[in-house]
N, C-alpha and C positions, 0 to 999 in steps of 0.2 A: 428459433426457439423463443416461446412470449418470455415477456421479464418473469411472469408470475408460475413458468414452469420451474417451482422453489426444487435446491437440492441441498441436501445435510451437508454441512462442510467437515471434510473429514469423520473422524472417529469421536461424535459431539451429536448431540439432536439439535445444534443450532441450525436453522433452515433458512437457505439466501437464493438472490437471483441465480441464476446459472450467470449473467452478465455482471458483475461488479462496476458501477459508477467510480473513476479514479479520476479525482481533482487534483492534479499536482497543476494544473492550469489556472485553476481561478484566482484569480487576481493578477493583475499586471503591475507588480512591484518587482519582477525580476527584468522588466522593459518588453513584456511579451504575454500571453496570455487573454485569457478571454474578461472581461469587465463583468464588475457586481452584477448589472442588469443582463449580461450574458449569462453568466455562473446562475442567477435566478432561471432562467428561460430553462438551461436544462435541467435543473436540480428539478421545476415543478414538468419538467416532460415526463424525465425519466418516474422520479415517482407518481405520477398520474399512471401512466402504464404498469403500474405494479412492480414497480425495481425498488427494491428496500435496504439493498448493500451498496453503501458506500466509502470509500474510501481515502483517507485524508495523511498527513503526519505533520508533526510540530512543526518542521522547517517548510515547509512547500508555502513558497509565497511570503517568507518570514512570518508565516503562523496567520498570514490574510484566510489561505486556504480554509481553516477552522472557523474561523471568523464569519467566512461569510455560509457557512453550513449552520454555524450556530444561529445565525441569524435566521437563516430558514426555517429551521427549528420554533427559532421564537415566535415566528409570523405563524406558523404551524402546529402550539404544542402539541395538538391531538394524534398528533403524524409520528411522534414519538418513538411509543412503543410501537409502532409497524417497524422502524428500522431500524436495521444492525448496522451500527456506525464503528468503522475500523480507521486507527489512526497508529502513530508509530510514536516512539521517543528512540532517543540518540545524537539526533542535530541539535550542533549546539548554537542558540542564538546571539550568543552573551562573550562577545569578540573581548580575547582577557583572559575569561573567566575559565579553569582550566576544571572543575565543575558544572561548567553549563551545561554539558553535554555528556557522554558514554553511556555506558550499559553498571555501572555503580548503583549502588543504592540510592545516597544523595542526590544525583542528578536525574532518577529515574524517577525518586515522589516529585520531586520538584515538578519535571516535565509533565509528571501525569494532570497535578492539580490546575496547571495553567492553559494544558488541553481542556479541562473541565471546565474553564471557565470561559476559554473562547467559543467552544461546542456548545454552551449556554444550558448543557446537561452534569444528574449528579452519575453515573458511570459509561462510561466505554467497552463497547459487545465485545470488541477483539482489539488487543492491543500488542503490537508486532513492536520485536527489535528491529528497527531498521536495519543494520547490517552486526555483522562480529564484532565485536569490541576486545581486540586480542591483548589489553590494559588489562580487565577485568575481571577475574575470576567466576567463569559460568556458574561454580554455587552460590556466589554473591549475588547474581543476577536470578537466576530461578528464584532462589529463596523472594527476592524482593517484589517480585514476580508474582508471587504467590500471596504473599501479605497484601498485596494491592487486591489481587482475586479477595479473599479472603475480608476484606474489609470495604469492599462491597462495592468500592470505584472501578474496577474493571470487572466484566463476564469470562471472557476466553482471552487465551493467550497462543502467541505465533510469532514464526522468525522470516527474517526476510533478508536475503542475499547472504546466507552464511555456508559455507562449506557441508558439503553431504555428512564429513567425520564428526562434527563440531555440534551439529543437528544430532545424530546420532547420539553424541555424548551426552546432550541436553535430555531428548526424551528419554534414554534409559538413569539417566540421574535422578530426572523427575518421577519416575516411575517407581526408585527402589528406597526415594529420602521421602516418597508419599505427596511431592509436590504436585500441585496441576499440571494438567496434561498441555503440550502442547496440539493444538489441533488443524495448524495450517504454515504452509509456507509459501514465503511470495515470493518471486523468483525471474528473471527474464526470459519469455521463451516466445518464441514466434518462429513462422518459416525460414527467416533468414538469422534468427539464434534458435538454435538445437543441441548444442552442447549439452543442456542438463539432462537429454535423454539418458546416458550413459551412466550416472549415477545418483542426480537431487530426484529425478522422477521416481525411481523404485525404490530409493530409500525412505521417501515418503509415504509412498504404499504400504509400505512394509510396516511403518510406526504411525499408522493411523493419521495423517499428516495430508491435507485436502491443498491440494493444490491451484495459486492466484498468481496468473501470468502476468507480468507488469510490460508494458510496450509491446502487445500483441499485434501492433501495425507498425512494429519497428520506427519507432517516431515518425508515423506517418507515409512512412515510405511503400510501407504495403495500399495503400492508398490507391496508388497510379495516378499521385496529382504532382508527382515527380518524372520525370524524362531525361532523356541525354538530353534534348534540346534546352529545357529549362533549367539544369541542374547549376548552372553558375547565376543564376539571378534570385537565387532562393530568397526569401525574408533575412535580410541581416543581425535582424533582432534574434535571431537560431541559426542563420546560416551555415556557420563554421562547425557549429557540430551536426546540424544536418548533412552536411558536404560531405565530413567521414565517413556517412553512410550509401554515401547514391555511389557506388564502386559500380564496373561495370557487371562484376558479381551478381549483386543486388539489383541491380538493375536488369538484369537476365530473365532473374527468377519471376520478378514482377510482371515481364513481358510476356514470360511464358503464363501466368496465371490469367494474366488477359484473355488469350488465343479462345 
């Protein structure tokens, strides 16, 4: 499917790739990833072919990730408003600081403003809870949610790794206190994760809620640049946690996808 075969995300006339660009890679400050002049190569691939959703958050990279999107941006201005730029708050950067991070009010403008500044843009198309914040009270969070919409730094709002109930609980609050709608949730799913069949998929459906897979190649493992034979000399720079995934499970299904 081309990039430019655009589809409504969720129950929203916002219009994006069918494929989402996700940089949690760029930048190699976590001792791994792809370098500025990499992150450049695919950032002008991807949008040359018509992909205009991308996809970022505060912590990826210690906020490099933003950084160097912004910076695309800026080499770019006109390229702008063609994309829908999605980013998260929740991670906190500010090792201490017991505000640096959640789903609160406080450390939600915070985080919004200093996304807006690394992005080198004045709002954000979609701006996702990175995960629950079971601290904070979800009308704390909608409500602030909503002021952000409402004051013109962010477009749409979306949750990402939260419980089917909790999701639930959000859009029908947001629905009946007149808050903004939630219109997407990011979630882990791939052939070798299917668990959310069973209840984050139809509960989504159900509440207007568009659907962004996050590790649809299973950190690479759907790939088939993993093998029994290779599987203990992986990149150490990722290894260990790639390791927990090459099970011979996984490594099954992969083989058979081959055939």
């Amino acid at each position: 499917m081309p990039l430019n075969h655009y589809v409504t995300l969720g129950r929203s006339g916002l219009r994006v790739s069918p494929f989402c660009l996700g940089t949690m890679t760029f930048g190699e400050d976590w001792g791994w990833g792809s370098s500025v002049e990499e992150s450049r190569r695919i950032l002008d691939a991807y949008t040359d072919r018509g992909g205009n959703f991308i996809d970022t958050a505060n912590i990826y990279t210690k906020g490099h990730s933003e950084q160097i999107i912004g910076d695309h941006i800026g080499r770019h201005p006109a390229k702008r408003d063609r994309l829908v730029i999605a980013t998260k708050f929740l991670g906190n950067l500010y090792r201490g600081d017991p505000n640096g991070g959640g789903a609160g009010r406080k450390s939600m403008v915070a985080a919004c403003e200093q996304s807006l500044r690394r992005l080198q843009t004045d709002s954000i198309d979609l701006y996702w809870m990175h995960s629950w914040d079971h601290l904070t009270p979800i009308e704390e969070t909608l409500r602030a949610m909503d002021d952000l919409v409402r004051a013109g730094k962010v477009r749409y709002l979306g949750l990402s790794d939260t419980p089917a109930w909790k999701c639930a609980q959000a859009q029908t609050l947001a629905h009946f206190r007149g808050f903004t709608p939630l219109i997407a949730l990011q979630i882990e799913y791939s052939l070798l994760q299917r668990t959310v069949e069973n209840e984050l998929m139809p509960m989504a459906r159900e509440l207007g809620m568009g659907v962004t897979p996050w590790s649809p190649l299973k950190y690479g493992v759907l790939t088939g640049k993993y093998t029994r034979e290779n599987r203990e000399t992986v990149d150490p720079g990722r290894g260990e946690g790639i390791k927990n995934h090459l099970t011979d499970h996984n490594l099954a299904i992969v083989e058979k996808c081959a055939e």
